[in-house]
C-alpha positions as MATLAB code, in Angstrom:
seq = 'XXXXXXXXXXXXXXXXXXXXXXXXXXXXXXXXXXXXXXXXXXXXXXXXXXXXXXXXXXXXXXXXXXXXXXXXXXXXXXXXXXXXXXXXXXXXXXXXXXXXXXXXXXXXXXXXXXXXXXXXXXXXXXXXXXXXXXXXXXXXXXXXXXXXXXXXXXXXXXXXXXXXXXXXXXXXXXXXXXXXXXXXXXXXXXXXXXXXXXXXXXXXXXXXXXXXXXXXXXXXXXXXXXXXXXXXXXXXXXXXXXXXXXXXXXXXXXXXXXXXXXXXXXXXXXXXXXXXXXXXXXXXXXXXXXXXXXXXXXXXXXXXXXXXXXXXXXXXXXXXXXXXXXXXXXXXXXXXXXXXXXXXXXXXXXXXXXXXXXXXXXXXXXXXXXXXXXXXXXXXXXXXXXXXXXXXXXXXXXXXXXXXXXXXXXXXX';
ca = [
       6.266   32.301  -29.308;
       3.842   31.639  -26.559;
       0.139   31.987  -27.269;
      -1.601   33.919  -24.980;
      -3.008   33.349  -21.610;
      -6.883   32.668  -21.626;
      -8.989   33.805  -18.342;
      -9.089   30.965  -15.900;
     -13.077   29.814  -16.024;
     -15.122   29.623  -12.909;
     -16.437   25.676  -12.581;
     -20.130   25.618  -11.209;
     -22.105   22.752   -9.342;
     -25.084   22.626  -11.565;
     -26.885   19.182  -10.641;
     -26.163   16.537   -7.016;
     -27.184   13.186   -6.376;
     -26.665   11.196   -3.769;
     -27.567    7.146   -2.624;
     -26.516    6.620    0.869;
     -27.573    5.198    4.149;
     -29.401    8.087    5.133;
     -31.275    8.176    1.707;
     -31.740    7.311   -1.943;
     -31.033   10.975   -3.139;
     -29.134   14.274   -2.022;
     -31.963   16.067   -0.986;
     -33.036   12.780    1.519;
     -29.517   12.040    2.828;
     -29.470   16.085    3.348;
     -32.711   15.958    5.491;
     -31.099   12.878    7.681;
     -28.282   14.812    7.979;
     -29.382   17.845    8.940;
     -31.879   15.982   11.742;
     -29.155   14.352   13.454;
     -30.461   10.958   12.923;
     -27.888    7.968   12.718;
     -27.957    5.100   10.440;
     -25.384    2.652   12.432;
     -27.444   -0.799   12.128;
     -26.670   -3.638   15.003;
     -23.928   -5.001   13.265;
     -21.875   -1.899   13.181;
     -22.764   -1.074    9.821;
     -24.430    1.840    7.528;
     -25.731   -0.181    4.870;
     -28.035    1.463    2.063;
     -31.623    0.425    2.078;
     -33.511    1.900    0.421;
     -32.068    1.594   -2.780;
     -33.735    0.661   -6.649;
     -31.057    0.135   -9.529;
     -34.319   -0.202  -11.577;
     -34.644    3.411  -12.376;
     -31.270    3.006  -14.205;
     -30.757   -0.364  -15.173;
     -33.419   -3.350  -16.097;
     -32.886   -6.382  -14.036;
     -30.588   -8.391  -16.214;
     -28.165   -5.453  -16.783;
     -28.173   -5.002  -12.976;
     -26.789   -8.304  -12.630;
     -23.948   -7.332  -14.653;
     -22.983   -4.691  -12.803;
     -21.340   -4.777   -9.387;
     -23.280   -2.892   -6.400;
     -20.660   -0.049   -6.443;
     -21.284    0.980   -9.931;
     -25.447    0.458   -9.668;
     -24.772    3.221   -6.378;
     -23.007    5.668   -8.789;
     -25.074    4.991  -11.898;
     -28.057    5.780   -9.533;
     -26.290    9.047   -8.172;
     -25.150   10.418  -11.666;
     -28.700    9.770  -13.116;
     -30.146   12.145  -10.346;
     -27.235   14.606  -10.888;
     -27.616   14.273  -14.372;
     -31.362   14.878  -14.425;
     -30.909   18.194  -11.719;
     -28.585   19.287  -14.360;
     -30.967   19.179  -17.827;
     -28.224   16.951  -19.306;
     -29.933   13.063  -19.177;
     -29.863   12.095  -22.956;
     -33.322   13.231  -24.609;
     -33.254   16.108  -22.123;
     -29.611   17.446  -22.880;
     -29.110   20.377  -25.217;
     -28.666   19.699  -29.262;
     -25.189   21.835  -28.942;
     -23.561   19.433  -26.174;
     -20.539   18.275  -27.508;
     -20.164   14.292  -25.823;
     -16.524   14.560  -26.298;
     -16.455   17.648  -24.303;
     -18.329   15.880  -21.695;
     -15.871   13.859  -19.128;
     -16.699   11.296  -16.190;
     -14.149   11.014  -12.714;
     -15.680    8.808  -10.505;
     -13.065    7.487   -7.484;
     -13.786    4.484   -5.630;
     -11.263    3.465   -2.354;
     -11.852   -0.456   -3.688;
     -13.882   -0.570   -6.504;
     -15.971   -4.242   -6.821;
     -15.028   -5.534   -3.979;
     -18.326   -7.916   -3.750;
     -17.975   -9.042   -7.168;
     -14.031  -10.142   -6.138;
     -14.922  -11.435   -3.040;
     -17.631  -13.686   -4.474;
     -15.534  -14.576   -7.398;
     -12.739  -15.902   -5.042;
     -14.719  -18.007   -3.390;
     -16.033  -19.558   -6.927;
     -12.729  -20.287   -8.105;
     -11.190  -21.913   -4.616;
     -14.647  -24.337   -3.904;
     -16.288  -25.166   -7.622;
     -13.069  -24.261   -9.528;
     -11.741  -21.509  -11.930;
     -13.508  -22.670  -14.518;
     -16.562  -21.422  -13.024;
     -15.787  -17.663  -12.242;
     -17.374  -15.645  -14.337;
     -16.578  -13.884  -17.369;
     -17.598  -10.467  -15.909;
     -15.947  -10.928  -13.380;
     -12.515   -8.656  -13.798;
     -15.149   -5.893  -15.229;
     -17.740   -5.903  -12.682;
     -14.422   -5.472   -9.679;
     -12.103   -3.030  -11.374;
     -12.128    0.070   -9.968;
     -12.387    2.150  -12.984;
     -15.339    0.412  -13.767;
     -18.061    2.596  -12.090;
     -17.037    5.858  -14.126;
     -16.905    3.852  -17.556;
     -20.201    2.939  -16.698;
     -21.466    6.435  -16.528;
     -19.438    7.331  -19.838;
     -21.196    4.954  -21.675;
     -24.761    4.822  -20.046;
     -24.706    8.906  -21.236;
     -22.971    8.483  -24.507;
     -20.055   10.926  -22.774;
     -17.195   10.551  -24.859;
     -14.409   12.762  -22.915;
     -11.802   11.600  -20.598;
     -13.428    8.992  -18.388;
     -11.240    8.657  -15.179;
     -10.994    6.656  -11.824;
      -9.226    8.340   -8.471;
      -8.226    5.835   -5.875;
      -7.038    8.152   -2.995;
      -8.968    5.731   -0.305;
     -11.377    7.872    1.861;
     -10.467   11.338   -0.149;
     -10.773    9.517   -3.810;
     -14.421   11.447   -3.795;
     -13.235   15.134   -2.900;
      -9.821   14.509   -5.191;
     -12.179   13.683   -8.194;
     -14.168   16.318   -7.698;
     -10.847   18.846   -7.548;
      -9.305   16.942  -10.704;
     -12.805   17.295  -12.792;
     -12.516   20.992  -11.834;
      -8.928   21.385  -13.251;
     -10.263   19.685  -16.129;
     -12.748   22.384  -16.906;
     -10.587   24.835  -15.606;
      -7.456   24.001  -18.154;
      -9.746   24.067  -20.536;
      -9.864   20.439  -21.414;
     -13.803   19.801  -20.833;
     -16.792   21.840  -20.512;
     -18.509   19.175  -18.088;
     -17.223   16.422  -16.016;
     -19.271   13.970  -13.864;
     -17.509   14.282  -10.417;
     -17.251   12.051   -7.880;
     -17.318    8.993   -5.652;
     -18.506    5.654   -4.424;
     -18.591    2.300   -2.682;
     -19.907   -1.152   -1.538;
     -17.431   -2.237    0.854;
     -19.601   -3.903    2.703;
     -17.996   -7.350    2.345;
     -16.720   -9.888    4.843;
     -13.460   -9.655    4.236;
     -13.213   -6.067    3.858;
     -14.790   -5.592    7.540;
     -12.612   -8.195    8.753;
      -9.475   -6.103    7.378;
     -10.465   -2.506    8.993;
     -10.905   -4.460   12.265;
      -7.984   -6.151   12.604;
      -6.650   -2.685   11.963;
      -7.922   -1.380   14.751;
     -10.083    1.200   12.447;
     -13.593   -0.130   13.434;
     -16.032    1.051   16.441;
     -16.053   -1.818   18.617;
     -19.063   -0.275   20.619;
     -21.441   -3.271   20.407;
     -23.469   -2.500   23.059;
     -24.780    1.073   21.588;
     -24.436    1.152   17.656;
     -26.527    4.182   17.378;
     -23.652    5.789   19.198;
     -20.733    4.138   17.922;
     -20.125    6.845   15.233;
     -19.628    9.756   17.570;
     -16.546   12.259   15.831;
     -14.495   14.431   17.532;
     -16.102   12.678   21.104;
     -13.897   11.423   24.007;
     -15.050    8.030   23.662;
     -14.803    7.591   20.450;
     -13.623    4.373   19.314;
     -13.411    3.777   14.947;
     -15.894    4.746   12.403;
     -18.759    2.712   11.140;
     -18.356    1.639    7.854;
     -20.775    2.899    5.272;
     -21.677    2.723    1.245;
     -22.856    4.451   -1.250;
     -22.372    7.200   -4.103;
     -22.255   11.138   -4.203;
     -21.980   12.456   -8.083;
     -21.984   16.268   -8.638;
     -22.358   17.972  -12.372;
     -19.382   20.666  -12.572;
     -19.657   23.329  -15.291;
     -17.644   25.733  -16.973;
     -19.952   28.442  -15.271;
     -20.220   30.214  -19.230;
     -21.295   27.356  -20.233;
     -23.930   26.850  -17.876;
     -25.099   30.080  -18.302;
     -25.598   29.843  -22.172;
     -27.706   27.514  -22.151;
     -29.720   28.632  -18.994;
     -29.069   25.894  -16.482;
     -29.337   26.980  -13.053;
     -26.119   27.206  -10.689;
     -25.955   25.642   -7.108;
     -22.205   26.676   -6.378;
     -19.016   27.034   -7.367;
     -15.834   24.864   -6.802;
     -13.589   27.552   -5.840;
     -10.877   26.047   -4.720;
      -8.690   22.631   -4.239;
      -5.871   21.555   -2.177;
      -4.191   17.887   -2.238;
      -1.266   16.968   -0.284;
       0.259   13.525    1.391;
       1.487   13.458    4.711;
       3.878   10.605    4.165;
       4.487    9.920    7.758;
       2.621    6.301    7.701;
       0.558    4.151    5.490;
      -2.934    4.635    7.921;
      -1.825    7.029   10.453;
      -2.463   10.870    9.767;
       0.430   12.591   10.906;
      -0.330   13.794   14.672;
       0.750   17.378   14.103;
      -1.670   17.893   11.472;
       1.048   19.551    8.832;
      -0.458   17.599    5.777;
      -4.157   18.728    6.205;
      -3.241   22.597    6.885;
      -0.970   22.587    3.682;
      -4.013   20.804    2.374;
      -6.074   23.477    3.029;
      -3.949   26.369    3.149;
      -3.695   25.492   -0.699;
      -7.288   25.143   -1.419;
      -8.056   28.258   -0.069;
      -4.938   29.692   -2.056;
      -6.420   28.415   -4.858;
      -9.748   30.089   -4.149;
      -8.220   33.222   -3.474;
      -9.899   33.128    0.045;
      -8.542   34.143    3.343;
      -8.959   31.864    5.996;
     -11.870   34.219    7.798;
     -13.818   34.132    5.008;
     -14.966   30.687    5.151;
     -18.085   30.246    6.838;
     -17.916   26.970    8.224;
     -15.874   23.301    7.875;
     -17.459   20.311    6.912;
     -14.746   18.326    8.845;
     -12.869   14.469    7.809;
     -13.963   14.303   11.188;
     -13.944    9.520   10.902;
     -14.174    8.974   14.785;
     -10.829    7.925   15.461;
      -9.412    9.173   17.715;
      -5.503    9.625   16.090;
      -7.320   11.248   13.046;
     -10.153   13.577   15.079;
      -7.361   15.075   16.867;
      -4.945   15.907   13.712;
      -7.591   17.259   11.918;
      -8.531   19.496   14.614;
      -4.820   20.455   15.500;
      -4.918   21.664   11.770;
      -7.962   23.526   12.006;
      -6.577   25.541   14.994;
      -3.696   26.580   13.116;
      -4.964   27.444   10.085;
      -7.687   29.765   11.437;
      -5.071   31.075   14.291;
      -7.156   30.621   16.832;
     -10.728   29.636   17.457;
     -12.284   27.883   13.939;
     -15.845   28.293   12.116;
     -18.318   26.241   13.164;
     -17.217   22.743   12.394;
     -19.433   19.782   11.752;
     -18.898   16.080   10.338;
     -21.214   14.343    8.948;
     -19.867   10.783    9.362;
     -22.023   10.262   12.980;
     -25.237   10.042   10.802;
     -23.852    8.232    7.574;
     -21.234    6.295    8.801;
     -17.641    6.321    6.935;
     -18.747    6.205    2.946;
     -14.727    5.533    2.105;
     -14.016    6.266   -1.456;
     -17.631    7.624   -2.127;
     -17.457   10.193    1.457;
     -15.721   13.212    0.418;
     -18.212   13.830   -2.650;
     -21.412   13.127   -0.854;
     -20.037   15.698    2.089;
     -19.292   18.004   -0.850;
     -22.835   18.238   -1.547;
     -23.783   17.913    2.145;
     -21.371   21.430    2.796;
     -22.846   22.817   -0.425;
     -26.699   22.393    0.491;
     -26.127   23.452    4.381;
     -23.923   26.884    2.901;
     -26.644   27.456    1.052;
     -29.507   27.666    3.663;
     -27.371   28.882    6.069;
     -27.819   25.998    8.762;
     -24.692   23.833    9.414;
     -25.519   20.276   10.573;
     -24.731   18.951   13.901;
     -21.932   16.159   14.792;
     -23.914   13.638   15.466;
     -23.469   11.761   18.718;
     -21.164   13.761   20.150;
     -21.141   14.408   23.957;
     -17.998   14.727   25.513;
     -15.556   17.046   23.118;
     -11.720   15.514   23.832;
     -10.175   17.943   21.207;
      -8.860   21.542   21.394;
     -11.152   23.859   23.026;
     -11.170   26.120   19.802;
     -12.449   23.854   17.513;
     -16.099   25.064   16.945;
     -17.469   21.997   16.685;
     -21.735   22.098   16.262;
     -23.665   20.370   18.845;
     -27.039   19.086   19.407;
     -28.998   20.969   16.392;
     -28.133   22.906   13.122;
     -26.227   26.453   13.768;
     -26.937   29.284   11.653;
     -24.325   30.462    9.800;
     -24.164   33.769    7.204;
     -21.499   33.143    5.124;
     -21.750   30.454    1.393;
     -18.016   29.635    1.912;
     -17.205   26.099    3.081;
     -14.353   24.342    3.442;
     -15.256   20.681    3.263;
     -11.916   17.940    4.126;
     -11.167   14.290    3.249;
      -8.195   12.452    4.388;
      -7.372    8.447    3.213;
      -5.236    6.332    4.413;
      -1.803    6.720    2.529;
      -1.612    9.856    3.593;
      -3.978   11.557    1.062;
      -5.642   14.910    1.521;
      -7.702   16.836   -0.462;
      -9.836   19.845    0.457;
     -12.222   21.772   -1.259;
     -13.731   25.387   -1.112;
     -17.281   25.400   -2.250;
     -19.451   28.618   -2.278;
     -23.760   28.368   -2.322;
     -25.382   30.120   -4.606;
     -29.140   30.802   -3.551;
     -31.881   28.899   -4.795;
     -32.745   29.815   -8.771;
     -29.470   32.157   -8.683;
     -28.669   31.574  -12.674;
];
């Protein structure tokens, strides 16, 4: 005999934080964002700088954990703390083993590898060290969290390459939503900021080349756009069964409404030019959220500045809204490409710009090479009225993932 069928919860944003090049929290990197401002240094690169693992970790701990997982223990603590749910702080009834952790990461510890390979080949193997698989795997980063908190639940690692951030954030929403947690820890992040690792996207052909302006080299959805700057960092949002929340009085920044994932499988790094992937991508989320396609206010695009995926993702667009889009920004002009860590710190990017109604510009962009009915937002923020977003990551492999966020306003419990 089948039991019966419970109500399917609502899942609520209740605390964001954020380390990235264009600041050490969610409300900083928001700010950058929202002015336009790019963080491309000379080298091509959006590295994070301002940046204290201190607040987290003392020094010698620090040194036993790889940059990736300092950048998301650093993220979750804000998120965390926004929340009311940082150890002393958290209420008496939280239940740890109701309390999960998915963090994705594109490549996990890839300093800590990099370094150890180069150990082991000129002083011998003897001499890596004995951290050294733990401080690199990619799981490691949301293990971290778990235990840092005391959070006994699932603890789980998405590696979906540049949409492991959104897709964790989607999976720690079914979580809650099948009824298998009552919080998760959601996101991404990444330190892939390594010699090798830049050496690999370039020979790839995925890298700006645009040496002789790197404040403009990240320039989506622009004619001359080139490759994406590679970034770092960590985005972490607290999701909520939204009773749950409410019980115990915490206040509610948005919902997760909806999520889509699909693979194109038409090529291990190219999107598929039609753009079929991404629209069932987000024809799904927005299935999911019980949404029509007009009732999203606007699109915080993939939007890398390449110029095979700028153009699917806009083909997509266009078909999915039938005609001329939302206003459509991306983010990636200021930050730079965050990888594994991007889709969750544009997920609280979209959720923070829905909810004052001002949609960032595309930074850098000029010269617009894609359909004409792509709305894309140009030169300074563009009121918009409506808290829906629709906010896209795509990763090489083929991965999508979208996700429909709605704002709540400020102190809305």
């Amino acid at each position: 005999m089948s039991s019966p069928s419970r109500p399917i919860p609502r899942v609520v944003v209740t605390g964001m934080g954020a380390v990235t090049p264009a600041g050490p929290t969610a409300a900083a990197t928001y700010a950058r964002v929202s002015e336009g401002r790019g963080c491309t240094d000379t080298d091509l690169t959006a590295p994070v700088t301002d940046f204290d693992p201190s607040t987290v970790l003392d020094p010698r701990e620090a040194r036993r954990v790889d940059r990736v997982g300092q950048f998301g223990l650093v993220a979750a603590a804000e998120a965390l703390g926004q929340a009311g749910l940082v150890n002393g702080d958290r209420p008496a009834a939280l239940d740890p083993t109701r309390v999960a952790v998915v963090v994705g990461s594109g490549v996990g510890g890839l300093g800590t590898l990099e370094d150890g390979v180069a150990t082991r080949v000129t002083r011998g193997s003897e001499r890596v060290g004995p951290l050294l698989v733990p401080m690199m795997m990619p799981n490691a980063t949301a293990g971290l969290i778990a235990l840092h908190h005391g959070f006994r639940g699932p603890a789980l690692a998405v590696a979906t390459a540049c949409a492991s951030g959104a897709n964790s954030i989607g999976e720690g929403a079914a979580l809650i939503r099948s009824g298998r947690a009552d919080v998760v820890v959601a996101g991404g992040a990444e330190a892939a900021l390594t010699p090798t690792a830049l050496a690999g996207f370039a020979r790839m052909g995925a890298l700006s080349r645009r040496t002789h302006d790197p404040a403009g080299a990240s320039r989506p959805f622009d004619r001359e756009r080139d490759g994406f700057v590679m970034g770092e960092g960590a985005g972490i949002v607290v999701l909520e069964r939204e009773d749950h929340a409410r019980e115990r009085g915490a206040a509610v920044l948005g919902e997760v409404a909806g999520y889509g994932a699909t693979c194109d499988a038409h090529h291990i790094t190219s999107p598929d030019p039609s753009g079929a992937g991404a629209w069932a991508c987000m024809v799904t989320a927005l299935t999911d959220a019980d949404l029509t396609p007009r009732e999203v206010g606007h699109v915080n695009a993939h939007g890398t500045s390449t110029p095979a995926g700028d153009l699917a993702e806009a083909t997509a667009l266009v078909r999915l809204f039938g005609g001329p889009t939302p206003p459509v920004t991306s983010t990636k002009g200021v930050t730079g490409h965050l990888v594994g860590a991007a889709g969750a710190v544009e997920a609280i990017i979209a959720l923070l710009a829905a909810r004052d109604g001002m949609v960032p510009p595309v930074a850098n962009l000029h010269d617009p090479d894609v359909d004409d009915r792509t709305d894309l937002v140009r030169d300074s923020p563009r009121p918009v009225t409506s808290p829906v977003v629709l906010s896209n990551s795509f990763g090489f492999g083929g991965h999508n993932a979208s996700l429909v966020l709605v704002a709540r306003p400020p102190g809305q419990r």
